[in-house]
C-alpha positions as CSV (number, residue, x, y, z in Angstrom):
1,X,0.0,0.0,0.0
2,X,2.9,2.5,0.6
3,X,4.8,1.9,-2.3
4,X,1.6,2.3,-4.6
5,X,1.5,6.0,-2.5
6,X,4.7,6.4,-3.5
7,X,4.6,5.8,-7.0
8,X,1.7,8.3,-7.3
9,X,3.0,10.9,-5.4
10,X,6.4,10.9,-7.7
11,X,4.0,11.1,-10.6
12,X,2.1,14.3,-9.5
13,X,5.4,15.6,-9.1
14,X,6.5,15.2,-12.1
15,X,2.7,16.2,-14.1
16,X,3.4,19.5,-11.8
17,X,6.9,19.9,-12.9
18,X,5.5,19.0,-16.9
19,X,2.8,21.8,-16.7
20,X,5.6,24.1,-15.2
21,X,7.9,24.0,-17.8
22,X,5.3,24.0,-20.9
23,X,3.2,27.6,-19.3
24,X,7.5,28.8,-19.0
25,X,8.0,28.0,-22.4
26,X,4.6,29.8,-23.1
27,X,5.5,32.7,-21.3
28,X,9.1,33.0,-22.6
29,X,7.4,32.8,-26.4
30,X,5.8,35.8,-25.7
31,X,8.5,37.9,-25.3
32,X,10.5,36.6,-28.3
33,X,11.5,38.9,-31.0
34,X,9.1,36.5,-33.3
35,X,5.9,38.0,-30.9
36,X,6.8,41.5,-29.7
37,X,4.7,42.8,-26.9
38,X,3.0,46.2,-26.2
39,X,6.0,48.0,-24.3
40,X,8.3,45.5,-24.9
41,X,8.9,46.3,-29.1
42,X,12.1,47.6,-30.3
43,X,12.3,52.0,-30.5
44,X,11.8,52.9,-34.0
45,X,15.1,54.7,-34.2
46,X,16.8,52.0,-32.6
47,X,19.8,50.4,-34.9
48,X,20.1,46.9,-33.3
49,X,18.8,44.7,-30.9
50,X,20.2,44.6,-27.5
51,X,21.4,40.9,-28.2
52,X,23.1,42.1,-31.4
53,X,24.9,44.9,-29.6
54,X,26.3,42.6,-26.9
55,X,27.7,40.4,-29.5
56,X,29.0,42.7,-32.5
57,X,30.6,45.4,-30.2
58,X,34.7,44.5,-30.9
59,X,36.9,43.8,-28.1
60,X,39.4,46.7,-27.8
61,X,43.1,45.4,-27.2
62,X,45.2,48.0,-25.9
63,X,48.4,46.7,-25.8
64,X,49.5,48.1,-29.4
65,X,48.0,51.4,-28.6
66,X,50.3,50.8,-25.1
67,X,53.4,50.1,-27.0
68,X,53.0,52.9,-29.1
69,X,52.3,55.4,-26.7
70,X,54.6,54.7,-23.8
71,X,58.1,55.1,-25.1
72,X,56.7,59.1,-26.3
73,X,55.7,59.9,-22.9
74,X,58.2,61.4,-20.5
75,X,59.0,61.8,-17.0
76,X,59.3,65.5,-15.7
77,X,61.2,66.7,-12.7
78,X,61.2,70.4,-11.7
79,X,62.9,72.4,-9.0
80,X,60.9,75.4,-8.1
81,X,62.0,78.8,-7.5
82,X,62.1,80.1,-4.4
83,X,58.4,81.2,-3.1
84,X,57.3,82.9,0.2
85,X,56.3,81.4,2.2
86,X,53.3,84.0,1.9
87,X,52.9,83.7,-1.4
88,X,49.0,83.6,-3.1
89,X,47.0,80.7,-3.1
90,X,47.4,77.6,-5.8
91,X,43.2,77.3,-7.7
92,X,44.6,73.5,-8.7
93,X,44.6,72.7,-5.2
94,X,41.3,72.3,-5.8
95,X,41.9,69.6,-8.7
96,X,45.1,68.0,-7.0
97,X,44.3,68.5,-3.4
98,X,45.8,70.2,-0.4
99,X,49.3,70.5,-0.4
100,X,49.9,70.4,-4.4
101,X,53.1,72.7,-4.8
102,X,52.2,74.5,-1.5
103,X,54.6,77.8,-1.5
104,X,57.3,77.4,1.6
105,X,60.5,79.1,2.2
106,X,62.8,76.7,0.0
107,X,63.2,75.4,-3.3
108,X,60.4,72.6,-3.9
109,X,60.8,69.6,-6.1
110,X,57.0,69.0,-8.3
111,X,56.8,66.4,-11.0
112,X,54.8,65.5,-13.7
113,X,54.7,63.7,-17.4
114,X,54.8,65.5,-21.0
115,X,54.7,64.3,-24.4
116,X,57.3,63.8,-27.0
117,X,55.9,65.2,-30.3
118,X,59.1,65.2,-32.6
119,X,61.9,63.1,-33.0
120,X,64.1,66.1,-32.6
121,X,63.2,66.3,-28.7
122,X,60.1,68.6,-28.9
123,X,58.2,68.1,-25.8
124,X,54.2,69.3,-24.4
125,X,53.2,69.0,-21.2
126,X,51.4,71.6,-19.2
127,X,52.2,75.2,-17.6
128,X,51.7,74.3,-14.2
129,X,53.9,71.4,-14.3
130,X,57.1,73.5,-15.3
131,X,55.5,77.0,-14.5
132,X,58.1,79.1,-12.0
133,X,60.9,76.2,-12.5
134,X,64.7,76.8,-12.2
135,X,65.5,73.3,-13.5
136,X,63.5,70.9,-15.2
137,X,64.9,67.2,-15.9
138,X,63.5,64.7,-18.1
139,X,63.2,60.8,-18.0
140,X,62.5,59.2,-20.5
141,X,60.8,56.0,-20.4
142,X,64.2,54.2,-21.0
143,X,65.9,55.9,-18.0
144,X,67.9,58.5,-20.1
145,X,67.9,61.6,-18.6
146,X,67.9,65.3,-19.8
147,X,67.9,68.6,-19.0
148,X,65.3,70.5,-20.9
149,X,65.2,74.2,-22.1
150,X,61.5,75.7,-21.5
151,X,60.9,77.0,-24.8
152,X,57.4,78.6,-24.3
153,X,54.1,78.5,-22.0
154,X,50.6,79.7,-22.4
155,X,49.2,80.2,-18.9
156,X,45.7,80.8,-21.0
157,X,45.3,77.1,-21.9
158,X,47.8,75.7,-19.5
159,X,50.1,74.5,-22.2
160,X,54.7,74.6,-22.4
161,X,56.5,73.1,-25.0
162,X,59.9,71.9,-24.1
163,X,63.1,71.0,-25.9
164,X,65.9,68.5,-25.4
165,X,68.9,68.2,-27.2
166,X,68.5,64.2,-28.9
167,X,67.1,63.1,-32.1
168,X,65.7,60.0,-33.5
169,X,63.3,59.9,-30.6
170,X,59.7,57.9,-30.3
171,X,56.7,60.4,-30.6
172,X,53.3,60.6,-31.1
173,X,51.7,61.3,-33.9
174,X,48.7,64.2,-33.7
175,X,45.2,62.9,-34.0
176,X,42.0,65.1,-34.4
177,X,40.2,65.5,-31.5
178,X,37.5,67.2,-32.7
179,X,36.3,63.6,-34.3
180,X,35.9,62.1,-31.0
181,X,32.9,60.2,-30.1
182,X,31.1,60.1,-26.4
183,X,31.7,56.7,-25.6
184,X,35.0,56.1,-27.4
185,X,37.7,54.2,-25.4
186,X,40.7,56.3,-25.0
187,X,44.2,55.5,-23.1
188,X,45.7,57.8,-20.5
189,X,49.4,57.3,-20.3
190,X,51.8,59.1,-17.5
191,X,53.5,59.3,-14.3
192,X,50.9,59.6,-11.4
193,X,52.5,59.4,-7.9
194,X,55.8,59.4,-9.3
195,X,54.8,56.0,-10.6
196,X,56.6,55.7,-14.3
197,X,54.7,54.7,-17.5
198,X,51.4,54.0,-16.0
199,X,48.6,53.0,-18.8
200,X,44.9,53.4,-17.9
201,X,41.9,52.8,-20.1
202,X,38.6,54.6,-20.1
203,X,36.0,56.2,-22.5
204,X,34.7,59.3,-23.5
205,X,32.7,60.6,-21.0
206,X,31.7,64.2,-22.4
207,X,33.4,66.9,-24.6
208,X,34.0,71.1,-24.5
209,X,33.6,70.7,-21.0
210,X,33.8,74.1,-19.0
211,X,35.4,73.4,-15.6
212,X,36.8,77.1,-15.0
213,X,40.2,76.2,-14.1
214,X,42.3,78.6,-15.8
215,X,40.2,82.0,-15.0
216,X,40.2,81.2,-11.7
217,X,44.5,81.8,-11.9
218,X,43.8,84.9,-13.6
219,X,43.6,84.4,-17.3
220,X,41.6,87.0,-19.2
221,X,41.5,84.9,-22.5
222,X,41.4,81.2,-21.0
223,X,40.2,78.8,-23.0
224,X,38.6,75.4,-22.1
225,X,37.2,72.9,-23.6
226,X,38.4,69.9,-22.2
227,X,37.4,66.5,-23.0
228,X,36.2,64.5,-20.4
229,X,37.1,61.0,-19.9
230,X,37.1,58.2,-16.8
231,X,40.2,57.0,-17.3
232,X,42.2,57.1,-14.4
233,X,44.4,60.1,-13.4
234,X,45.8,61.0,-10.5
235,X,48.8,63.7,-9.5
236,X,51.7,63.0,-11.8
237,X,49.9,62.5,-15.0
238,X,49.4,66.2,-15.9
239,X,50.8,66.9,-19.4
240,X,51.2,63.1,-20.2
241,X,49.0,62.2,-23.3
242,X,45.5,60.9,-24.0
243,X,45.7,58.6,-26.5
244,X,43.0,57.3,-28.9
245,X,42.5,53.3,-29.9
246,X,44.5,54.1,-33.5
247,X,47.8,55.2,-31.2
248,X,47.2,58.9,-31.6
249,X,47.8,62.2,-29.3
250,X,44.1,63.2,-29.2
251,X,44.3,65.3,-25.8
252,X,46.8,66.1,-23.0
253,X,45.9,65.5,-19.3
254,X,45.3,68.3,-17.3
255,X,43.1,67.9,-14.3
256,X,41.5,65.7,-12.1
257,X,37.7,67.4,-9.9
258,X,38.4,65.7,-6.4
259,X,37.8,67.0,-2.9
260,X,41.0,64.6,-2.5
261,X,43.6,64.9,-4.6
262,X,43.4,61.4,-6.0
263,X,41.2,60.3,-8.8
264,X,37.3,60.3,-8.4
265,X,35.7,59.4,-11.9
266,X,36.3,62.5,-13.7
267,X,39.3,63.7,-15.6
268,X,40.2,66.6,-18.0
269,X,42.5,66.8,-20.8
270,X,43.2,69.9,-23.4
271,X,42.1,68.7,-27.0
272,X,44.9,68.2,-29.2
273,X,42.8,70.5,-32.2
274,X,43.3,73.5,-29.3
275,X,46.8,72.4,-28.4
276,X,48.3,72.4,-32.2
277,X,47.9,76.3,-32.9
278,X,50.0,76.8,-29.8
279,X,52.4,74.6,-29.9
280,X,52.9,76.1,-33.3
281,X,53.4,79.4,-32.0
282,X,55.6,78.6,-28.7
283,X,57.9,76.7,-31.1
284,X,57.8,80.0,-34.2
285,X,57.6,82.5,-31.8
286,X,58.2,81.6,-28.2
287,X,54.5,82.7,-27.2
288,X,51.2,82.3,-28.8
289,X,49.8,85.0,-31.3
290,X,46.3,84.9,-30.0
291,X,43.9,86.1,-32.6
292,X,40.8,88.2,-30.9
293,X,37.4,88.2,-32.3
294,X,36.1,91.5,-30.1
295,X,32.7,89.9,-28.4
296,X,31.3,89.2,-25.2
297,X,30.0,85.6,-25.7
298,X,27.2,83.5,-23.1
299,X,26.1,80.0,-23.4
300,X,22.0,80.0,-24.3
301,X,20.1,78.9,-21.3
302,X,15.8,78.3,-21.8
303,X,15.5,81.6,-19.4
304,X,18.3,83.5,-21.5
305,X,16.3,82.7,-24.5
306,X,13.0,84.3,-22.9
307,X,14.6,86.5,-21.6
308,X,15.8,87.6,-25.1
309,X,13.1,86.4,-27.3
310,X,15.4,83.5,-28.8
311,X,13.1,80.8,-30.7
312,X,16.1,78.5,-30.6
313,X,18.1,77.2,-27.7
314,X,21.6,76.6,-30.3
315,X,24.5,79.1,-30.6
316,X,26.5,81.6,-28.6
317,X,25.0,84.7,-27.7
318,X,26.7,87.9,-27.8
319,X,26.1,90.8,-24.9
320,X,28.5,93.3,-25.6
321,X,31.2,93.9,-28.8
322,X,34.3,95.5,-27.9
323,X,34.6,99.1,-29.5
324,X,37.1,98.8,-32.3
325,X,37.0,95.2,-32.3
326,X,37.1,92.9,-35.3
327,X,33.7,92.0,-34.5
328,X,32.0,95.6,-34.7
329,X,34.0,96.1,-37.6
330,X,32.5,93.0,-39.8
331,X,29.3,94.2,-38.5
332,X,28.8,92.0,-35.3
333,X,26.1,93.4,-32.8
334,X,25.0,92.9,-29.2
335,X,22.0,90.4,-29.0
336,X,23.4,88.9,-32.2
337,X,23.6,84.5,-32.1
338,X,26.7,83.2,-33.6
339,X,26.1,79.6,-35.0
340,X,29.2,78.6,-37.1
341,X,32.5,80.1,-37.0
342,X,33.7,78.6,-40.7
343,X,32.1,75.7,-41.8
344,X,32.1,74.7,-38.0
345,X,29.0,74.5,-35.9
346,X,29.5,76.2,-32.5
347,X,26.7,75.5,-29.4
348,X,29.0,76.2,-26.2
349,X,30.8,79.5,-25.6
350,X,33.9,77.0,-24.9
351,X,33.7,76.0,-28.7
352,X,33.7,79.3,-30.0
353,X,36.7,80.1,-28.3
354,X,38.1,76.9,-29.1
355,X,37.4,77.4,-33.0
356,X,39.3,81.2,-33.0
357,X,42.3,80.0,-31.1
358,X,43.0,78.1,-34.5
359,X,43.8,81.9,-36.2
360,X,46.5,84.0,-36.3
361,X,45.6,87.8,-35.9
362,X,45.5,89.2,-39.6
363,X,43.7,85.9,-40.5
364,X,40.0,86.5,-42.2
365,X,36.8,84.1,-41.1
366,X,33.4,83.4,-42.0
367,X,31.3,84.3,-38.9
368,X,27.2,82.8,-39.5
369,X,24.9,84.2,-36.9
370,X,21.2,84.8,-36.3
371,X,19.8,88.3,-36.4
372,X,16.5,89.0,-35.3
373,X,15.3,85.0,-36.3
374,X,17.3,85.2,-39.9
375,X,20.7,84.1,-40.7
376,X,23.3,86.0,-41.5
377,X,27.1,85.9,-42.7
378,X,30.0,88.4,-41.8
379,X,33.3,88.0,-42.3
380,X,35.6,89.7,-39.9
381,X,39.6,90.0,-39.9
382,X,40.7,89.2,-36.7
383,X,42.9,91.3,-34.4
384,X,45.3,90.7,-31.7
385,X,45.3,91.7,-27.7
386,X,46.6,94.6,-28.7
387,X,44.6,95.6,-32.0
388,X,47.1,94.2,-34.8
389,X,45.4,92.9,-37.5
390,X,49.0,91.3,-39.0
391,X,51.8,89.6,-37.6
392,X,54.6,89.4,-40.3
393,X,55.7,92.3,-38.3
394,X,56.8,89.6,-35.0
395,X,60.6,88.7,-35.4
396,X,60.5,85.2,-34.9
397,X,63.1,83.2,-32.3
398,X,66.6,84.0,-32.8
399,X,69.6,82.5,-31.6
400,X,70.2,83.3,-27.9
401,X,72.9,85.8,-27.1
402,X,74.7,86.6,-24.2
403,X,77.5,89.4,-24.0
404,X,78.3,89.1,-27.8
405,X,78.3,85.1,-27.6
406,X,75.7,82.8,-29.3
407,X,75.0,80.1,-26.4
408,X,73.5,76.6,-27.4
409,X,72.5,73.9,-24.9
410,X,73.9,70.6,-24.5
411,X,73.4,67.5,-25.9
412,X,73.2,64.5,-24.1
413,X,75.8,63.0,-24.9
414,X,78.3,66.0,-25.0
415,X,77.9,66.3,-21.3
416,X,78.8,62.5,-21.4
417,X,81.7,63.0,-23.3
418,X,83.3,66.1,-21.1
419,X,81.7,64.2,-17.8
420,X,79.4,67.2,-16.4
421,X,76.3,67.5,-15.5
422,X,75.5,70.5,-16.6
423,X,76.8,73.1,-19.0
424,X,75.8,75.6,-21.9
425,X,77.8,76.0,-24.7
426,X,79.8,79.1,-26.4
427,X,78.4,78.0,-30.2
428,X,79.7,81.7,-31.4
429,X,81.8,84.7,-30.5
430,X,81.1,88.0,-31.6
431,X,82.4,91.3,-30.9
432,X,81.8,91.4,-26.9
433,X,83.1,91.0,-23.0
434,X,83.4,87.3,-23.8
435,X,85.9,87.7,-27.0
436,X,87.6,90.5,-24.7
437,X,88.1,88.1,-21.5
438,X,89.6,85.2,-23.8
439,X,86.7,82.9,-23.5
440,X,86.9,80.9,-26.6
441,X,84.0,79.6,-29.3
442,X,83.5,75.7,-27.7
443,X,83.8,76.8,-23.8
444,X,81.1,75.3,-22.1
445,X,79.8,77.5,-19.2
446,X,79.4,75.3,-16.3
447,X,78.4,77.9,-13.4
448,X,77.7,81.4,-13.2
449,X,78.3,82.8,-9.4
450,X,79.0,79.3,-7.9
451,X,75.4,79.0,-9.6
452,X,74.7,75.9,-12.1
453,X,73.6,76.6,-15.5
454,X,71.8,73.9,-17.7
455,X,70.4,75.8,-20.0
456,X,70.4,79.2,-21.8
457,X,67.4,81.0,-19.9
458,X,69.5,79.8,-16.5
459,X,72.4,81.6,-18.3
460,X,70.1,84.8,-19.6
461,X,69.0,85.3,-16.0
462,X,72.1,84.9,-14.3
463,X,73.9,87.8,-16.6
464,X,70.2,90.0,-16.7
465,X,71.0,93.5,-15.2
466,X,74.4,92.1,-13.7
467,X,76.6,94.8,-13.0
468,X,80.0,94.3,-11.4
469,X,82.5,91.5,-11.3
470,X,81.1,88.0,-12.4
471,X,82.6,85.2,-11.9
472,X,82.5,82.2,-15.5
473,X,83.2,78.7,-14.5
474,X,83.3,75.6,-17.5
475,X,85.2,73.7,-19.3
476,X,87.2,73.4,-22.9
477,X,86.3,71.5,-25.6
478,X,89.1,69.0,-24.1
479,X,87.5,68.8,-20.9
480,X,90.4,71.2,-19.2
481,X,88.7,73.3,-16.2
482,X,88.7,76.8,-16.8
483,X,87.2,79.6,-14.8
484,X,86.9,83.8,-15.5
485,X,86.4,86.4,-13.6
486,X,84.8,89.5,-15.6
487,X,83.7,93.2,-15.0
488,X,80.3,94.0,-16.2
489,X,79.4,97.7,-16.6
């Protein structure tokens, strides 16, 4: 009698676990992409399924884009002049935390990365990571180390271009920026905490982002429009590169928004499309000839446009245009909407600024705005700060000259070779105190005033408004030790 209780429980059991599985399969059918459902079917503008997305999204190997990019990034080391110890407060301890460069009595050591965009030892990193340096050193990724010559800095968009004396070195090729995608997987590459050729991955998280960084240290024509990513960044990695999947510079890392110091989700890097026109200038010219298009410019909010009467939400709108300006002269006015600067749409004031920054002042552009709810083309000639509307005028970067000599720094492996340090070069001699005091065309000036010199700014400062005996320590093109003591008057 039990076992026949048995045998029909077991079977109602399994009938229950029957019916189970066919109403599941019934239920499962209707939600198959053969039966769609009210609320369930696929969006109209929708381009795939989410099954097909899952499975045709490519796997992204970075180590190429790794290999590439690591060799071009470098290690920077500066020494800091000496600051009060009152000295004004540093806005990127915001971004980098307390304690980033804080100003004490003494010389301060700060580091940082840079980028390696020519063979011949150009180098971009940012402003603040060589700005107020005495010395800056840099490692490369295979040890070798240099001292570099600071050929330029823009404070405005937190740029510097650097030189070292080598050649046949691994660089970076310069992407566009402005084709970047939200969403696209990008590779930071730099130095954070001192930690050498550190590789993180992460995507695009937003673009012409506004963080106002740079206004906040004081500059009148800052420009950002920084790409945001999640790729990690932390102290260290400002002015190493942002790299895109093909192994191309596409932004330089800037900044980091943390109530820490250390990395929080968010990082900023200077587009590479904003970066070229500078570097450009630093290396032509030693500073950047910043064209000026004479306008007042506001990003369109819903309450500025009913404020103003604007029917459309796109564009940059224009409060005030500078008398004299490039701007009132092509016929720009207040309450006008600029909407393309070229062929270029513009929709953030950060674009706009971005998109001028390309020209040179003297240089002519296509300015498309809305007027009173009509379009309407201009085309302006832009000026500089200081109301030039040419610059074939500037005299370009000459050789450096110090009391009648032509000074060039020092290749690596000349300092090798002569075992020093540190030295600048006598490249020429001209009619001056140097020819008179029997320095000869090779010395290598080693010290000025017990002072090291490694390159030809340190030597340019040391002899600035120097009056009265100075003292010239080196070395011969032999190696032989010499030292002069000369009168300036």
């Amino acid at each position: 009698m039990d076992n026949k209780m048995n045998i029909k429980n077991v079977l109602v059991v399994l009938g229950i676990a029957f019916l189970g599985g066919v109403v599941a399969l019934g239920v499962n059918g209707m939600f198959s992409d053969d039966v769609p459902t009210q609320g369930f079917a696929q969006h109209e503008n929708a381009k795939f399924t989410l099954a097909e997305k899952l499975t045709d999204v490519p796997s992204v190997n970075f180590v190429s884009v790794a290999e590439v990019a690591t060799p071009a990034v470098v290690h920077i080391k500066t020494t800091m002049k000496t600051r009060s110890s009152n000295g004004p407060s540093n806005p990127l301890e915001d971004f980098f935390g307390p304690g980033f460069r804080q100003p004490n009595a003494g010389p301060q050591q700060a580091t940082g990365s840079g980028v390696i965009i020519k063979k011949n030892g150009y180098i971009v990193t940012n402003n603040h990571v060589v700005d107020n340096a005495s010395k800056v050193e840099v490692v490369l990724d295979d040890k070798r180390t240099y001292i570099a010559e600071i050929v330029g800095t823009d404070p405005e968009t937190d740029l510097a271009l650097l030189k070292i004396e080598e050649d046949n070195l691994a660089y970076l090729n310069l992407g566009n920026s402005d084709e970047l995608k939200i969403g696209e997987w990008v590779v930071a590459v730099g130095n954070p905490f001192n930690l050498t050729s550190t590789v993180t991955a992460g995507i695009v998280s937003a673009k012409g982002r506004n963080i106002n960084l740079l206004r906040q240290r004081g500059g009148e024509y800052a420009i950002e429009n920084f790409i945001q990513t999640d790729a990690a960044v932390n102290p260290g990695n400002s002015g190493g590169a942002l790299v895109n999947t093909s192994g191309e510079l596409i932004g330089i890392n800037t900044a980091i928004a943390s109530q820490t110091g250390s990395y929080s989700g968010y990082s900023f890097a200077i587009p590479i499309n904003l970066a070229k026109k500078i570097i450009g200038d630093l290396k032509e010219y030693g500073e950047v000839k910043r064209a000026i298009l004479g306008v007042r410019i506001q990003d369109i909010t819903q309450e500025l446009a009913d404020e103003k009467g604007l029917t459309d939400l796109d564009g940059v709108y224009i409060p005030a245009v500078s008398e004299g300006g490039s701007a009132e002269k092509a016929g720009i006015k207040e309450g006008d909407v600029i909407v393309k600067i070229a062929d270029v749409r513009v929709s953030k004031s950060s674009g706009l600024q971005q998109q001028i920054s390309k020209y040179s002042p003297g240089d002519k552009v296509v300015v498309t705005l809305i007027r009173d709810g009509k379009e309407k083309v201009v085309n302006a000639t832009l000026l500089s700060k200081d109301g030039a509307d040419e610059i074939s005028a500037v005299v370009k970067r000459k050789e450096t000259m110090v009391l009648g000599a032509e000074i060039e720094n020092l290749s690596r492996d000349e300092r090798l070779k002569l075992k020093i340090k540190n030295g600048v070069k006598i490249a020429k001699l001209g009619n001056g105190v140097m020819k008179r005091n029997g320095i000869l065309s090779g010395f290598v000036i080693t010290h000025i005033d017990k002072s090291p010199m490694y390159t030809t700014s340190d030597v340019e400062n040391a002899l600035k408004d120097k009056l009265g005996a100075v003292l010239i320590e080196g070395v011969t093109s032999d190696g032989s030790k010499e030292a002069y003591a000369i009168r300036l008057e």
